[in-house]
C-alpha positions as CSV (number, residue, x, y, z in Angstrom):
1,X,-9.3,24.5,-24.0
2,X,-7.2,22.1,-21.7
3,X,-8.9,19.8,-19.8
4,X,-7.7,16.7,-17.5
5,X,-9.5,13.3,-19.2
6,X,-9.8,10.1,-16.5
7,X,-7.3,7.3,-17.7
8,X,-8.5,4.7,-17.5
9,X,-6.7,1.3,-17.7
10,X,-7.7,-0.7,-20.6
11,X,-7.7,-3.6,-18.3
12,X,-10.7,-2.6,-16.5
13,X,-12.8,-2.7,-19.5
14,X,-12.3,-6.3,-19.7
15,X,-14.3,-7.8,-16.4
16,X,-12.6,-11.4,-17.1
17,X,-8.9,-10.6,-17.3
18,X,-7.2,-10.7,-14.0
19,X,-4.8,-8.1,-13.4
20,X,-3.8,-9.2,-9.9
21,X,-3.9,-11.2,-7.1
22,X,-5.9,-10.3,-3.9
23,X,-4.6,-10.0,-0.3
24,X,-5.0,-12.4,2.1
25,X,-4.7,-15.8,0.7
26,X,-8.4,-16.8,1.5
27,X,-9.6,-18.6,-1.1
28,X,-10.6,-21.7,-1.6
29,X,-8.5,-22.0,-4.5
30,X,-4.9,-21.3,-4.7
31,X,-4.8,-17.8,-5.7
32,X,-8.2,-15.4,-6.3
33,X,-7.9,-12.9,-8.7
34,X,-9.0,-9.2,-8.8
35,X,-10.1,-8.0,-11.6
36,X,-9.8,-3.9,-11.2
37,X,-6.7,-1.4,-11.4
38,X,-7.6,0.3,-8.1
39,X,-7.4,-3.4,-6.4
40,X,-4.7,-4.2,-7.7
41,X,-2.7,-0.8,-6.7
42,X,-4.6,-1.9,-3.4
43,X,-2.8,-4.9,-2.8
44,X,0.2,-3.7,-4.0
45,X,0.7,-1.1,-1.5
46,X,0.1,-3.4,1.3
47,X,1.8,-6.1,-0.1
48,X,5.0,-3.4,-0.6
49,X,4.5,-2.7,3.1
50,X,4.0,-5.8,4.5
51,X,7.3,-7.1,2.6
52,X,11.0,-6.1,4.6
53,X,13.8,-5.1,2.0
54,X,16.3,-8.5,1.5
55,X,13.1,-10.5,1.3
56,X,12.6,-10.9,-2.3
57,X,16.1,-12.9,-3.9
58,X,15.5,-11.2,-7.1
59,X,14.8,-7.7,-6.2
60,X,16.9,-7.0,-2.7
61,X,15.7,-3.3,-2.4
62,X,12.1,-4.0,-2.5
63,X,9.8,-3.8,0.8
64,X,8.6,-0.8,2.5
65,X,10.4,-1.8,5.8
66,X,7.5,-1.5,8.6
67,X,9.0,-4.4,10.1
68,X,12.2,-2.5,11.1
69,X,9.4,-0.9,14.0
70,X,8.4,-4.1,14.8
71,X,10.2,-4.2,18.4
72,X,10.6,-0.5,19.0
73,X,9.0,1.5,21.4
74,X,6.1,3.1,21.5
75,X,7.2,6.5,21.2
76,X,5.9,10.2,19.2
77,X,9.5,10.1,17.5
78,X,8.9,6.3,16.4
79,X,5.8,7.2,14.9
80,X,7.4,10.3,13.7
81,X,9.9,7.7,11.8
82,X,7.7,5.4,10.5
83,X,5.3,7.9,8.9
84,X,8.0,9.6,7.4
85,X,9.3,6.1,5.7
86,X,5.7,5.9,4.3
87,X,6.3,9.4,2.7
88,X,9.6,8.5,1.2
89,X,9.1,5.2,-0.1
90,X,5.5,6.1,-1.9
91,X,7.5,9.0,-3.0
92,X,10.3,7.2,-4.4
93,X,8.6,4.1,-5.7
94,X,4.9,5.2,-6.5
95,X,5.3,8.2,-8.3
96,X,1.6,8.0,-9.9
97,X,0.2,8.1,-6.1
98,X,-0.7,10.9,-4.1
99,X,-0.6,10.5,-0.6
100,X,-3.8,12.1,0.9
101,X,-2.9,11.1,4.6
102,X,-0.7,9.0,7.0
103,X,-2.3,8.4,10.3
104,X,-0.3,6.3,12.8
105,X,-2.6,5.7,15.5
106,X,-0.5,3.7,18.8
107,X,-2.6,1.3,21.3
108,X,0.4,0.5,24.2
109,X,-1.9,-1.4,26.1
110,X,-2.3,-3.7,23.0
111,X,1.5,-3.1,21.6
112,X,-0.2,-2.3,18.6
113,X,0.7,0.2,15.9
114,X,-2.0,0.9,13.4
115,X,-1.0,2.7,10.3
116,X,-3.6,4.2,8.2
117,X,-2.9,5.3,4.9
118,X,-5.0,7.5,2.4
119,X,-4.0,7.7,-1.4
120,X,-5.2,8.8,-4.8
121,X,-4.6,8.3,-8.4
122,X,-6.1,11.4,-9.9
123,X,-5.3,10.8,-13.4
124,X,-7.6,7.3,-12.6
125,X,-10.1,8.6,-10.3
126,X,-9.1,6.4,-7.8
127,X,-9.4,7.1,-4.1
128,X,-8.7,4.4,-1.3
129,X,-6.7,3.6,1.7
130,X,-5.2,0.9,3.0
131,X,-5.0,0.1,7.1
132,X,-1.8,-2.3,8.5
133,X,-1.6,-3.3,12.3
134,X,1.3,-4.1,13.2
């Protein structure tokens, strides 16, 4: 009989051994670990989002380019295009993640853009989402 077991990184087993850093840099010391997979996917996604591609010298195609829409208009087909370059890039470079939902909520009076997204990991067990204003 097939069945679909939870895997589970060995890494959260071990409550001591740091298998990230968290978002923001808040700490008192220089960097504060997390010590879970689903934080560490966590700030990966929004550290992927909130990096623009060309940033990193090593790794030119990395960064989920949200800051492309920085000085667009507020506009249905600007939303339209920014949701959609969610889709693709989780598509293209998280394959393990399954996007749940993309809400891209605008405030003109504010000129804010608020991007919402929702995500599992079923082989993990992990649901979350992650929120970027922008």
């Amino acid at each position: 009989m097939a069945f679909n077991p939870l895997i589970i990184p060995a890494t959260d087993f071990k409550p001591n051994t740091g298998v990230g850093i968290n978002l923001p840099f808040s700490a008192g010391e220089v960097f504060q670990c997390n010590y879970t997979s689903k934080a560490a996917i966590k700030n990966n996604l929004i550290n992927y989002f909130l990096t623009e591609k060309g940033e990193r010298i090593d790794n030119p195609e990395f960064g989920g380019g949200l800051r492309s829409f920085l000085f667009e208009q507020i506009a249905d087909n600007t939303l339209t295009d920014i949701e959609d370059e969610i889709i693709s890039r989780i598509g293209s470079y998280f394959p393990s993640i399954v996007l749940e939902a993309v809400n891209i909520l605008s405030i003109p009076d504010t000129n804010i853009i608020r991007v919402i997204i929702k995500y599992s990991i079923p082989q993990q067990g992990i649901e979350d989402e992650i929120e970027i204003n922008f």
